[in-house]
N, C-alpha and C positions, 0 to 999 in steps of 0.2 A: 504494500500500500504506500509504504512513503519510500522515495530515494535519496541518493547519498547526503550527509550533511556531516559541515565540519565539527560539530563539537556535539555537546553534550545533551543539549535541550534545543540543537538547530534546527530537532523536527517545525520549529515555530516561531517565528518572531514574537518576542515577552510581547505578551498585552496586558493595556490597563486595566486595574481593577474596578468592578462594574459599580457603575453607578446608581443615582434614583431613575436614569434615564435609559439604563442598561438594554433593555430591551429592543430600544430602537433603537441605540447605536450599535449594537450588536448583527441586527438586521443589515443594517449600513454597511457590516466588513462583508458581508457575505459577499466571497469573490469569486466561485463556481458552484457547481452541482454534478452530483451525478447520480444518474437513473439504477431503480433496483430492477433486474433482469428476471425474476421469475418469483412464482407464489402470489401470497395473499395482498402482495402494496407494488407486483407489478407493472413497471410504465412510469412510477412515483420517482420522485425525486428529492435526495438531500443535498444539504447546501454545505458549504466548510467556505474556512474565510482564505483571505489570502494573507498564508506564511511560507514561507520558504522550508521545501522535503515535504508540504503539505499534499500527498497526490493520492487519490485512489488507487484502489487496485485496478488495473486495466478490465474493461468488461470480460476479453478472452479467457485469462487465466483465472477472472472470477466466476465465471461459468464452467471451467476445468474444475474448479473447487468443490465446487455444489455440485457438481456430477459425481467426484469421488465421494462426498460426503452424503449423496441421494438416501441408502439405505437408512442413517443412522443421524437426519435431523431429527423428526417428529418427536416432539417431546423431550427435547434435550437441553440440556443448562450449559450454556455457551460465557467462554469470554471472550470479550477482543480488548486485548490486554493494551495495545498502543492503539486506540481505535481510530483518530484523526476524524477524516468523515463521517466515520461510523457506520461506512455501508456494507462490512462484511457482518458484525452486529446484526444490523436494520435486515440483509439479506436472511440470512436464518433466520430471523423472526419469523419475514415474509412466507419462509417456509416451511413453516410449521415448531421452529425452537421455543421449547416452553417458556424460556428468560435467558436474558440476556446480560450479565454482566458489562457495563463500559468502563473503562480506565482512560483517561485525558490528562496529559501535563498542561496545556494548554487551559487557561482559564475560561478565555472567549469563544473557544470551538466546543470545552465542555457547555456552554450555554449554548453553543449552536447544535448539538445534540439534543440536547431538552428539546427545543425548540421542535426541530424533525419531528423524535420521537410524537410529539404532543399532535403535528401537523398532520403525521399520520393514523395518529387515533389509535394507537398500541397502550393498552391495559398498563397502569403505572405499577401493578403487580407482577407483569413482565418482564420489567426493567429493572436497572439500574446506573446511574452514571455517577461516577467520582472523580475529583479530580487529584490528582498529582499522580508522581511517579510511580509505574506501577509494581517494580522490583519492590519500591519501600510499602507501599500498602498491602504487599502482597504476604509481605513479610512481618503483618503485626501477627504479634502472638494470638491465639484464640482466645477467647475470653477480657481481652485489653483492648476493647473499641475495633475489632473484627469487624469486616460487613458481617452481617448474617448469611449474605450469600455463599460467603467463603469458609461452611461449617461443612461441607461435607464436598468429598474430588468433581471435577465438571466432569461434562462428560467430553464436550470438543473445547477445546483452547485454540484462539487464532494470537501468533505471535509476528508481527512484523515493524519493528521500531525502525528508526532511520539506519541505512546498515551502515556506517561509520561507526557508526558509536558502539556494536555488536551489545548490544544489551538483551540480548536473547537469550545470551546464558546468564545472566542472573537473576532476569525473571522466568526461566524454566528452573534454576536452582530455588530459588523462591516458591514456587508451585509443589517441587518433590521435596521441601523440607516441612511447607505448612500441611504437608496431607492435602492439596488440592488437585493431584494427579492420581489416578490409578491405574494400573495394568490394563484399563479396558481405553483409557481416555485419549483421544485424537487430536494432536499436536500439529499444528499447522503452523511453517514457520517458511519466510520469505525472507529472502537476501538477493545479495546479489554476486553469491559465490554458492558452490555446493558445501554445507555445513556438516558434511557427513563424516570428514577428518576429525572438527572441533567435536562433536557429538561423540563420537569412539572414547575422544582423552576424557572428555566431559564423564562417561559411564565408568569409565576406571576410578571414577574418585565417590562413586553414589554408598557403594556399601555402607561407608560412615553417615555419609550424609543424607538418608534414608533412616534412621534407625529408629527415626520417633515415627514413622509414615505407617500408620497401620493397615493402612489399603495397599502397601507392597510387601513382601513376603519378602525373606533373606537368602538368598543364594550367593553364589560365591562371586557373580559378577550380573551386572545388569546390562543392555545394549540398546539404541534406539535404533527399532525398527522400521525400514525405511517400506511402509505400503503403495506410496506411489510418491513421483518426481516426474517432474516437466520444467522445462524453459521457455521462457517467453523474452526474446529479446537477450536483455544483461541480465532480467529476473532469475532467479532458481528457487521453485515455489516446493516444498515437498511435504508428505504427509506421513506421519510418524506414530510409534507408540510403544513404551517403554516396559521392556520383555524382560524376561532372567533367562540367563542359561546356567 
């Protein structure tokens, strides 16, 4: 969803903090849109402002996505952990994802979130949107100001932060230490290199850091399992899920 950016929070030009008048200066940044390609919202469209690595997923390999993913939206607790637009979110909604997790560093794009969500008439029991980074929220302890949504593993996780910044592996380290990954859950992560090197080293290190995860089981080594991979362009989108041998 987003492309390269040079630093840390380059997914986004800082924006200011919202006003009395927030609402409609908010509207004002809105600096494109993009169309949800299939399900219940259809032809709809959400808005994102203009910041810089602020991009959607391209429609092709967002329709690759939801193809692999066909069997096992319905009824399913989704996050989209760097959501920007929030149209891989809004998509699983569309098609049938029981709720939605959002994560937003971005102050003014998580208000342009609200926004969507509300414009398309999606159940405020199916959502969620928070703001700030999602490695650190992801990583509150349970019981210490947790979402509630983050009391038990998702079932699909979309992971694509700006790839400069590779913050992929610390919010999938985040995910496999708070117990919000399991053995069944669907790992969706974009870059814009193939991550299946990083991923191998990354699994060498899980046994320890797995040990409070009750939803994984202990074997002597764990691997992420690559279910499918495509490229689009410089993208490398692939779908994953984290196995023991």
């Amino acid at each position: 969803m987003k492309k390269p950016s040079a630093s840390r929070h380059a997914k986004h030009k800082q924006s200011q903090p919202k006003t009395a008048n927030s609402t409609h200066k908010t509207k004002q940044t809105a600096a494109g849109n993009v169309r949800i390609i299939g399900g219940q919202f259809k032809r709809r469209s959400v808005n994102f402002i203009a910041a810089d690595g602020l991009r959607p997923t391209p429609d092709r390999l967002r329709e690759t996505l939801f193809n692999w993913l066909l069997a096992d939206m319905h009824g399913a607790r989704v996050l989209d952990s760097c959501a920007g637009s929030g149209v891989l979110g809004f998509e699983a909604l569309s098609r049938g994802a029981a709720h939605c997790s959002f994560i937003e560093t971005n102050r003014a794009q998580s208000q342009m979130l609200l926004q969507s969500a509300e414009q398309l008439g999606i159940a405020t029991e199916r959502y969620q949107i928070m703001q700030g980074a999602a490695e650190q929220l992801l990583s509150q302890n349970q019981g210490q100001g947790q979402s509630q949504a983050f009391q038990q593993p998702f079932d699909i996780v979309f992971i694509d932060p700006p790839y400069a910044d590779d913050l992929w592996q610390p919010i999938l380290t985040a995910l496999i230490n708070q117990s919000l990954i399991s053995s069944d859950t669907l790992i969706y992560l974009e870059a814009d290199k193939d991550l299946s090197p990083q991923l191998a080293e990354l699994a060498m290190t899980l046994v320890a850091g797995v040990a409070g995860n009750e939803n994984l089981a202990r074997p002597a080594c764990y691997r992420f399992e690559c279910l499918k991979q495509t490229r689009v362009g410089q993208v490398v989108a692939g779908l994953y899920r984290l196995s023991s041998s």
